[in-house]
N, C-alpha and C positions, 0 to 999 in steps of 0.2 A: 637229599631227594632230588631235589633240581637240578644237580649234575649229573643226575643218574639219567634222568628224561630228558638233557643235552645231549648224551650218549646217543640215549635211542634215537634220537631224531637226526643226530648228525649220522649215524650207519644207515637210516632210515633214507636220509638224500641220498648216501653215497650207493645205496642200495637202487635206488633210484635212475638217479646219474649214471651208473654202469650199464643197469640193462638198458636205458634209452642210446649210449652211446653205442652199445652192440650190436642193439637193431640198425643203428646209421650205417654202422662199418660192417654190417653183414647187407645191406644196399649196396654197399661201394662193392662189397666180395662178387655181388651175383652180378653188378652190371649197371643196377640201376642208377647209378652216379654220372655213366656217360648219357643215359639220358634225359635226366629231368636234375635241376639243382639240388643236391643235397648240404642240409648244412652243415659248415666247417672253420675251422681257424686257420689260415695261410700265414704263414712267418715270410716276410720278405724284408729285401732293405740292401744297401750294397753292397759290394763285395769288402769282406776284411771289415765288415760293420760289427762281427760281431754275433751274424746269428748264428754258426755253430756252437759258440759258447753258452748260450742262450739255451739249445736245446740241451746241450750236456746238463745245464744246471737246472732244468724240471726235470730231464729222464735219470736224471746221473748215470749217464751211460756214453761215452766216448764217442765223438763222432769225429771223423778227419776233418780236420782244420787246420791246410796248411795255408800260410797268406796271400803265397801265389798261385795256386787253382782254387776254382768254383767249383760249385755246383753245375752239375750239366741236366740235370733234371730234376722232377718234381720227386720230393721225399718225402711217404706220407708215415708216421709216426703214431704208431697206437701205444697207449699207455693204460696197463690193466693192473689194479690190486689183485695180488695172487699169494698166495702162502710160498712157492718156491718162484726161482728166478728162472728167466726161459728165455731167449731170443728167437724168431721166426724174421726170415727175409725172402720176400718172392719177387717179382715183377710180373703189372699189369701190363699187356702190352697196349700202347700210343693207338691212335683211329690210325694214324700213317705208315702202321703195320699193313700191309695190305695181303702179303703172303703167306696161307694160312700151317705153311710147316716153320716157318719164322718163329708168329707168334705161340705156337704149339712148346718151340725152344725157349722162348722166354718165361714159359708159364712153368716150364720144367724146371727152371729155378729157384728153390726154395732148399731151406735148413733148419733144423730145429736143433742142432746138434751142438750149436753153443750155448754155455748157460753163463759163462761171463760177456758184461760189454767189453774188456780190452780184446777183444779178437771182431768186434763189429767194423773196425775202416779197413783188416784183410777182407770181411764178409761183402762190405760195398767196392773194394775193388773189382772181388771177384763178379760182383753184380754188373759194372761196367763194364770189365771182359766182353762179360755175354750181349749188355745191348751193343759193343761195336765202338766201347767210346776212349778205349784206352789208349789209341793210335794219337802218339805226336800229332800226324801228319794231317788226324781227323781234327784234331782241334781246332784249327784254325778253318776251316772250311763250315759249310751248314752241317754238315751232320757230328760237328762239333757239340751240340746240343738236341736232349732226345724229348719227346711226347709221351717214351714210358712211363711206368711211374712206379717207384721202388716202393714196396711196401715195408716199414720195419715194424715189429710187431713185440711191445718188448714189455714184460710182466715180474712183478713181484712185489713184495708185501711192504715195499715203502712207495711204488710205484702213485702217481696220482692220478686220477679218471682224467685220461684226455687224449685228443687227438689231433694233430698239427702236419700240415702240410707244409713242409719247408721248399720253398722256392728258390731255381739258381739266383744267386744275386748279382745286381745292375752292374753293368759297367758302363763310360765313357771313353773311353780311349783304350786305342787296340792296341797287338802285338803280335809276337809271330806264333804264340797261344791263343790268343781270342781276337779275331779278326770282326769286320765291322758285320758281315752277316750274322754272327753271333751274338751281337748284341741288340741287332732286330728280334732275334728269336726268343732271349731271356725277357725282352719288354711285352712282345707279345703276349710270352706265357704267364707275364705276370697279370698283362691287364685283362687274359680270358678268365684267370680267377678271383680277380677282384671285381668284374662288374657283376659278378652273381650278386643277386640283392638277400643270401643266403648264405654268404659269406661275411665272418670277422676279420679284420686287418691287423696282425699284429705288424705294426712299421717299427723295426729295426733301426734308432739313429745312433750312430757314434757320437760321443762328446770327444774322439782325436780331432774331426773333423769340423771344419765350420756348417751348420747348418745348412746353410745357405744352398750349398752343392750338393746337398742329401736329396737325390728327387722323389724320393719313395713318395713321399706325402701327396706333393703334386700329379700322381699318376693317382695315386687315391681318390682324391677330389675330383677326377674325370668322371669317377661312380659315382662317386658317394660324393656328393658336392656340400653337405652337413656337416662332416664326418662323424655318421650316426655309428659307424661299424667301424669304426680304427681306433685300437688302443698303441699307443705311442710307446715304446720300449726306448730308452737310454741306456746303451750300455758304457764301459770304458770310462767311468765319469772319475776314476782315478787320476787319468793323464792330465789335466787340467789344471791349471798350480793352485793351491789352494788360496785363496781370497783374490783370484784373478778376473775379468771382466768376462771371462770366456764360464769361469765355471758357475759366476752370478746368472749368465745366458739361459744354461744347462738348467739353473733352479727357477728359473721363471719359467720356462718351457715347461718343468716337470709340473708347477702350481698352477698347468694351464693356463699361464699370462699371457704367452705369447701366441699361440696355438692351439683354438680351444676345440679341443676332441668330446665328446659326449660321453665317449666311455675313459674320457682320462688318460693321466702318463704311468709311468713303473721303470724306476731306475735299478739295472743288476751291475756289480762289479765283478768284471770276468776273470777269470785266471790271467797272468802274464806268463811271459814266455818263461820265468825265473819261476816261477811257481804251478808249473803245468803239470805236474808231476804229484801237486800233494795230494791228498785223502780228499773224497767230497765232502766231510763230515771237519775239516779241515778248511776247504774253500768256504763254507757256509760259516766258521767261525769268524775266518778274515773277514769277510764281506758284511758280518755282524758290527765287528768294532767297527769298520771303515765309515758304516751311515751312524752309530751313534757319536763321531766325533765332527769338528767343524761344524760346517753352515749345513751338511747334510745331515746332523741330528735334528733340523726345525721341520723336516717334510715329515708330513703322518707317515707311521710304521705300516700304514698299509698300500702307501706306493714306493716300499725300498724292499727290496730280498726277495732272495727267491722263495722263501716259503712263501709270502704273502704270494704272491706272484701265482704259484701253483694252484692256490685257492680263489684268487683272484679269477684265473682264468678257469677254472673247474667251475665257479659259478655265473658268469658269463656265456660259456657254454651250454648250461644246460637250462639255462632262460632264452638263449634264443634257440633253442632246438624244442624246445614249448611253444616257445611262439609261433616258430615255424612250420610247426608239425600237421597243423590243419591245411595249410598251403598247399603242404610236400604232400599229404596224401589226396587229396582234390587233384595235382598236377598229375600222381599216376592215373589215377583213375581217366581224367582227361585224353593221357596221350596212351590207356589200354582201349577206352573208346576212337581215338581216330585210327588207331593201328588196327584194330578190327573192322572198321572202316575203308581204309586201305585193302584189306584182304577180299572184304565185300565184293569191294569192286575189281580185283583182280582175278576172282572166283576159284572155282577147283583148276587143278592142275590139269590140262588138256594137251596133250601127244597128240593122240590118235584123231581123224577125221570126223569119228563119231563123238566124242567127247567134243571138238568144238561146235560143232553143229546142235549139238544139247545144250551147249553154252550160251551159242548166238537166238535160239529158239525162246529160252528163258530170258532172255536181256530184251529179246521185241515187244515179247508177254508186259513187263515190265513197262515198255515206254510207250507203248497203246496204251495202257490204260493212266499212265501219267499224263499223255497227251490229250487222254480224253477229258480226264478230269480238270484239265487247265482249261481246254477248249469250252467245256458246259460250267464253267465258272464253279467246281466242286472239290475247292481247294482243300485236302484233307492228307493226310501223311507227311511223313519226315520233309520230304522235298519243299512243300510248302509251310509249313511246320516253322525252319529255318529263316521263314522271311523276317518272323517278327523278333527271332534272338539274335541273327546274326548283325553287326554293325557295320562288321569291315569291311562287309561287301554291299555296305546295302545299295549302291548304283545296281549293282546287279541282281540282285533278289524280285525286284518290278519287275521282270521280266518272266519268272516264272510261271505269275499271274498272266498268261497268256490273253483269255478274253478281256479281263481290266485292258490289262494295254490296247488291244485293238478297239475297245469302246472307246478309250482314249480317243485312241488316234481317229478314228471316224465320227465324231464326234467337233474334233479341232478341220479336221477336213470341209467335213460341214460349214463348222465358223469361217473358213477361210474364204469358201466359195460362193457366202453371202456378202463377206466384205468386199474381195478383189476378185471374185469372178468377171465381174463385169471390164469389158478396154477401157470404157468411158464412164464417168461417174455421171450423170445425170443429176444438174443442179435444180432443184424447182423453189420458187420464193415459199413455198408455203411448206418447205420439212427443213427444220434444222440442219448446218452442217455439221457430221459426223466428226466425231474427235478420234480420227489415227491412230493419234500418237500413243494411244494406251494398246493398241491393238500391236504395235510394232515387235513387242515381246514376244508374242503369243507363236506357237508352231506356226508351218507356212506361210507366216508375214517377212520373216525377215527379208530384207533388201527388198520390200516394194514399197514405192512408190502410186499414190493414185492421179489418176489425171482425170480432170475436170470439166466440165464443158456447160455452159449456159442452157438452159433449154431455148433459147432464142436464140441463142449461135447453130446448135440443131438444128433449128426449121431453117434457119438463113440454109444452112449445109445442104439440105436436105430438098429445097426446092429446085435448087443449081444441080443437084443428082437427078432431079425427078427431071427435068428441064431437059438434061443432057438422054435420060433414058424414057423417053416419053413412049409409050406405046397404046394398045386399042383400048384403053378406059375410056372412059367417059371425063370430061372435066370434072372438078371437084372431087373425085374420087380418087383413094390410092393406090398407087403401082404396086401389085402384089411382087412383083420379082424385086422391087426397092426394098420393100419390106425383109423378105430371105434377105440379102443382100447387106441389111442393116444386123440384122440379128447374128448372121455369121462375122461379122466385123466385133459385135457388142461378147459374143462369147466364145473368144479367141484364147483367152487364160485359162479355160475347163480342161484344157489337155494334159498342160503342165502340173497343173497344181493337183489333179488324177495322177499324172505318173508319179509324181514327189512322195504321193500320199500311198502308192500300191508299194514303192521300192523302200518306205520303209516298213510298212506292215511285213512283206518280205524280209527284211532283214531281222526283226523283233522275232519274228519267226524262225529264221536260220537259227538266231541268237539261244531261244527258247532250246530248240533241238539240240544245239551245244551244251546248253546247261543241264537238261535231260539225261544227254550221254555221258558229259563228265560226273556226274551221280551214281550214276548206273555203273559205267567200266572204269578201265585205267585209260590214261592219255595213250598210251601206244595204241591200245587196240580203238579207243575213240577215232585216233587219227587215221586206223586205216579206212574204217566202218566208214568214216565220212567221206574218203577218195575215193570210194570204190564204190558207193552204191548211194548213202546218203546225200552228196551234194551236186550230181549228179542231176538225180531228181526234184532237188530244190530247184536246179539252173534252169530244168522243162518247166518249174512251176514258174517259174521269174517269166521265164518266153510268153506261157500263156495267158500270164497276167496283162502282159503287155499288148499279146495279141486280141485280148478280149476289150482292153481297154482303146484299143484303134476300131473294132469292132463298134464299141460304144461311143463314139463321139464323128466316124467318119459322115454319117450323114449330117451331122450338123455341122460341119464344115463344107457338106455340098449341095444336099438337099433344101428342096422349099419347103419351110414351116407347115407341118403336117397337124394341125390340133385336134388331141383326140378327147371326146366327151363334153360336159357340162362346163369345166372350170377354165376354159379359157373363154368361151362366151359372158361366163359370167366375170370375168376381169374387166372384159371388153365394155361391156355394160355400166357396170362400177365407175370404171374410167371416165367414161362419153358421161356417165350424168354427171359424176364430179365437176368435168370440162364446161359442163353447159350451165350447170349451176352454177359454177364463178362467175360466169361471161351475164346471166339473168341477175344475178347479184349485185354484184359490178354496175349493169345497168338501172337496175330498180333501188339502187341503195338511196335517193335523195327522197324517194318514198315510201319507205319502209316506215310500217306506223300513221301512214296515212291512208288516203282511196285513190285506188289506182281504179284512172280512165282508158278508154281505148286506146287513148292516146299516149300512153304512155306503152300498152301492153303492145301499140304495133312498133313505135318507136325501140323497144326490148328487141322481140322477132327478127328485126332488121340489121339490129348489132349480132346477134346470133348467125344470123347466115352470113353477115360480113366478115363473121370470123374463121369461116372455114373458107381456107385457101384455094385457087385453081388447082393446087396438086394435091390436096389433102395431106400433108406432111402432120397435121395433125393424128389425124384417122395413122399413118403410117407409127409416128411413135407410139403410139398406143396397143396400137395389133402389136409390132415389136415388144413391147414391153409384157404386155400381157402371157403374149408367146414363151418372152423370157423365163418370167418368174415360175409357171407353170412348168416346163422344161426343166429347169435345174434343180427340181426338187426329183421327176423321176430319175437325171443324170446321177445324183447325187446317189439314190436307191440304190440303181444300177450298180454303180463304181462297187458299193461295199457288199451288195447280194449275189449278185452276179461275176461279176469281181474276184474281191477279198471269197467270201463265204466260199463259192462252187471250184472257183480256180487253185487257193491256195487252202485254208483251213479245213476242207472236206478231205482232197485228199491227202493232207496232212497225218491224220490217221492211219492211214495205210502206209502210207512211205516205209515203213520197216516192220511191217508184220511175220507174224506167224508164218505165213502162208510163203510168203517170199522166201525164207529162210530154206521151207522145206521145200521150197523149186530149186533151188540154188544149186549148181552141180560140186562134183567135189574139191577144184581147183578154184571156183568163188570161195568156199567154204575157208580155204587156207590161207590165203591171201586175204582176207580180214581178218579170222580171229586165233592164227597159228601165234602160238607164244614166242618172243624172243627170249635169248637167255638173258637179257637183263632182266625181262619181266620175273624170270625161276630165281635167278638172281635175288632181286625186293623183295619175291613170298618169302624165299629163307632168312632174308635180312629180318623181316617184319614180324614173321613165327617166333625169328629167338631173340626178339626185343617183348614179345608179346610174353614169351615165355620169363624172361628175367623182371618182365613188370608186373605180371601174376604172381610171381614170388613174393618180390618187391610189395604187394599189397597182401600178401599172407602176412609177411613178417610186422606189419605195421596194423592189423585188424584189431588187435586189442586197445586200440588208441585211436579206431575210426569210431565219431558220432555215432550215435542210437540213430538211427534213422526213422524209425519206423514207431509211432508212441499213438498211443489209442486217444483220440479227442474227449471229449466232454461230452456227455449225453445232451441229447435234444433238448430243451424246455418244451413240452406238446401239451401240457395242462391235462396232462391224462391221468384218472386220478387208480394208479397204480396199489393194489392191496398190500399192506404193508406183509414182510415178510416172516415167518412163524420160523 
């Protein structure tokens, strides 16, 4: 009974095993192989290692194997359980096919007409004819080796479920057959298939050879630096004399001693030249006695022969094509969504004058109301969507967030223009000094420097000014033209650190509009849209930013201090009693807590008037200061209302409208959004990538997730009538 239900379960995998390996190789048929990893087994290793014999003894089917030529290209090997025996051979043509009655010729290659393998190395000569590789003269040159890829398709009832891409093998050392560009190209093509992380490594080593010069392994471990995906093949383990140092090597290697591979070694013994000729049923006899005698009878029977072998690698395969499966179908879906993405944005196919203009009309539709919804902070769709999954770009994702950024940045504008607006810092004993150096990080600080000054080096300063510019005041009172005069000196960095702050809100801006348009269209048509109309009117918007901001600041570089309303009286006020209260302080501090006489309160009075100057330089810092602080708060307004808001973000909105589009005459109209043929080009490339990865995910549906599964009712305490 139990051998019976081994049965069924072993037809059960194998049942299994086939239709999964069908669907892979019916991926590879349609295409979708060149573009997303499928999973596979690559046979590689060097030349005269071995792997022809290798493949002969799982397909039992002949392959050419002579010791002085390679392989020139990639051979991929299907192996199907069939009741009768069949061969098929076609070729895929290479990406480096570029001319399409070429690869139209190479696709024409195919045969179903042999049903033995002794006629399969005339059926790959004839294969090579066709890609161009049979010429002496070719060999030694680049196109000594090809990017096609021969397909052989080979079926029958002892056949075992598998599929192997046999790779040209390595060389080191040229000749007047393989020359040294060929041997960049065989390294190449092996390390484009082994870094796939969907790929197994079957490595090829000869035991003729010393190990040591076998590089297969070491290109391996460029990928795979575990070696979680290389199963180690030993073939040739004959030549090696029996109880020799060399073939002790051989057996530690295969016990994983020396070399330890996670999917293990497998030793085959291949035909020799003196025996190339017997029965398969024949080589599997030899190669039977060969491991149960000597030191090769001690290795488990499940890492010697090729039956093991074929089973070995039959179940190997279809655990990582399990494994991999949920990858492989995620990965199409991924690149059916950018490819539809791509077409998005390259939109319907437009000739005609009136077809772009319906194009360009929809894409401003478009970026009004993306720009609107950045600008009123109403962050909602794909565009913003994207900030929070993407990573790889996240430098640039903040910037879609248009108003964020500009709060930002006027914001840090602000900070900057309370710290270093000021030429001179204004030390007073009674406010702590300010600590910098924490500020030095922050936007519009970098590279300053504050400079310092005593409030008593001031007045020193400031009576030698009043001195030199004395006019119809009165004594004791301040020179109102000292005053301006002080105040245009004290807010001499508002200009700069205004322009710093408008050129970048401007650029974040440009920046936004880029990132808008590459959403929207392709780069082609981005790039023209932007020379021809969009940057353009960025560059008026830069001008007027600049001109509004000389606008804003020009009178305070020439005019006298204008104060308009209540708040600078009332600074003024603030100040002078502050001032006088220290000075009565000062004086009355010996009797504070006692009774104050006349004599003390006239004594007071007299320090008070002593302390305001002939020139009032007090009375001048004061008005100055007062003036200041009030001023830079509307400067500050100004810069971002006036400014940013009217000059740059209003009409931002408009820069590419609707309306524009349909003024546009019809020679604007073609020279932004006239198609190149590269662009017709991409659509057709993108349509029949689209189309082979719609297939691609038909063929793989019965093995996509449930996606979709009903939750769990609510708990709501509703007390529900039971049901009749």
């Amino acid at each position: 009974m139990s051998s019976a239900i081994d049965v069924d379960v072993l037809n059960q995998l194998k049942g299994e095993q086939s239709e999964l390996l069908d669907k892979i190789d019916e991926l590879r048929t349609i295409g979708v192989g060149g573009l997303v990893e499928l999973p596979q087994i690559v046979v590689c290793g060097n030349q005269s290692s071995g792997k022809s014999s290798v493949l002969e003894a799982i397909s039992r089917v002949r392959f050419p194997a002579k010791s002085n030529v390679c392989t020139r290209f990639a051979t991929e090997i299907v192996l199907r359980r069939h009741s009768s025996n069949r061969i098929k051979v076609s070729i895929e043509p290479g990406h480096s096919r570029k001319d399409a009655s070429e690869r139209e010729k190479l696709r024409a290659f195919t045969s179903e007409s042999f049903s033995s393998g002794e006629d399969l190395p005339a059926l790959i000569e004839s294969a090579k004819e066709c890609m161009g590789l049979s010429s002496t003269d070719n060999l030694a040159s680049n196109s000594g080796f090809s990017d096609d890829v021969l397909k052989v398709e080979i079926s029958g009832p002892d056949r075992p479920e598998l599929t192997l891409v046999d790779l040209p093998g390595l060389y080191y050392s040229t000749s007047d057959d393989q020359g040294e560009p060929g041997m960049e190209i065989v390294e190449k093509l092996t390390e484009k298939y082994m870094k796939s992380s969907r790929t197994i490594i079957l490595a090829v080593i000869s035991a003729r050879n010393d190990y040591h010069i076998q590089k297969v392994l070491n290109i391996a471990q460029k990928f795979d630096p575990k070696y979680e995906r290389v199963l180690g093949i030993v073939t040739q383990p004959d030549i090696p004399e029996a109880g020799s140092d060399d073939e002790e090597y051989y057996l530690q290697l295969i016990r994983n001693e020396k070399v330890k591979l996670q999917l293990g070694w497998h030793v085959l013994r291949n035909r020799s030249f003196e025996t190339m000729n017997v029965s398969d049923d024949a080589r599997d006899v030899q190669e039977k006695d060969f491991f149960d005698a000597g030191r090769w009878a001690s290795l488990p029977r499940r890492q010697v022969g090729i039956e093991s072998l074929r089973h070995r690698l039959s179940t190997i395969l279809l655990a990582h094509i399990r494994r991999n499966l949920p990858g492989l179908i995620l990965d199409i879906q991924d690149k059916i969504l950018r490819n539809e993405q791509e077409l998005t944005k390259l939109g319907t196919s437009r000739t005609s004058v009136q077809e772009q203009r319906r194009f360009l009309v929809d894409i401003s539709s478009k970026f009004a109301r993306i720009t609107n919804e950045a600008l009123h902070g109403s962050y909602v769709g794909e565009f913003f969507d994207n900030y929070k999954n993407n990573t790889a770009n996240s430098k640039e994702f903040p910037f879609r967030r248009l108003r964020a950024i500009v709060r930002e940045l006027n914001e840090c504008f602000a900070h900057a223009m309370n710290v270093r607006g000021s030429q001179r810092i204004i030390e007073y004993s009674t406010i702590p000094p300010f600590n910098f150096l924490n500020e030095m990080s922050k936007p519009y600080m970098d590279g300053w420097t504050p400079t310092y000054i005593t409030l008593e080096s001031l007045k020193e300063e400031l009576k030698e000014q009043a001195r030199q510019n004395r006019g119809i005041e009165l004594p004791g009172n301040a020179n109102q033209f000292l005053v301006g005069k002080v105040f245009r000196d004290q807010c001499k960095p508002w200009k700069k650190i205004a322009e710093t702050h408008l050129l970048n809100v401007w650029s974040s801006a440009e920046y936004f509009v880029q990132l808008v348009l590459q959403y929207l269209i392709d780069d082609h048509t981005r790039a023209s849209l932007m020379r021809h109309l969009i940057s353009p009117e960025l560059e008026k918007m830069k001008e007027n930013l600049m001109a509004k901001l000389e606008e804003l600041s020009s009178y305070y570089n020439r005019g006298h201090p204008l104060p308009v309303g209540d708040s600078f009286l009332t600074r003024m006020q603030e100040s002078r009693k502050k001032r006088q209260l220290a000075t009565l302080t000062e004086s009355l501090g010996v009797t504070v807590g006692g009774v104050l006489n006349s004599g003390d309160l006239e004594q007071a009075a007299d320090k008070l008037h002593s302390s305001n100057d002939e020139f009032g330089v007090e009375e001048i810092i004061e008005q100055m200061q007062a003036y200041y602080d009030t001023t830079i708060i509307t400067f500050v307004q100004n810069v971002a209302i006036l400014g940013i808001e009217n000059c740059l973000l209003s009409p931002l909105e408009e820069i590419f409208s609707s309306q524009i589009v349909v003024g546009m005459d019809d020679q604007q109209i073609q020279k932004i959004a006239a198609e190149p043929s590269e662009t017709q080009r991409e659509r057709s490339r993108l349509n029949e990538e689209l189309q082979k990865l719609r297939l691609g995910r038909e063929t793989l549906d019965a093995y996509r997730p449930n996606e979709i599964s009903l939750p769990e009712p609510p708990t709501l305490g509703i007390p529900f009538p039971a049901r009749t």
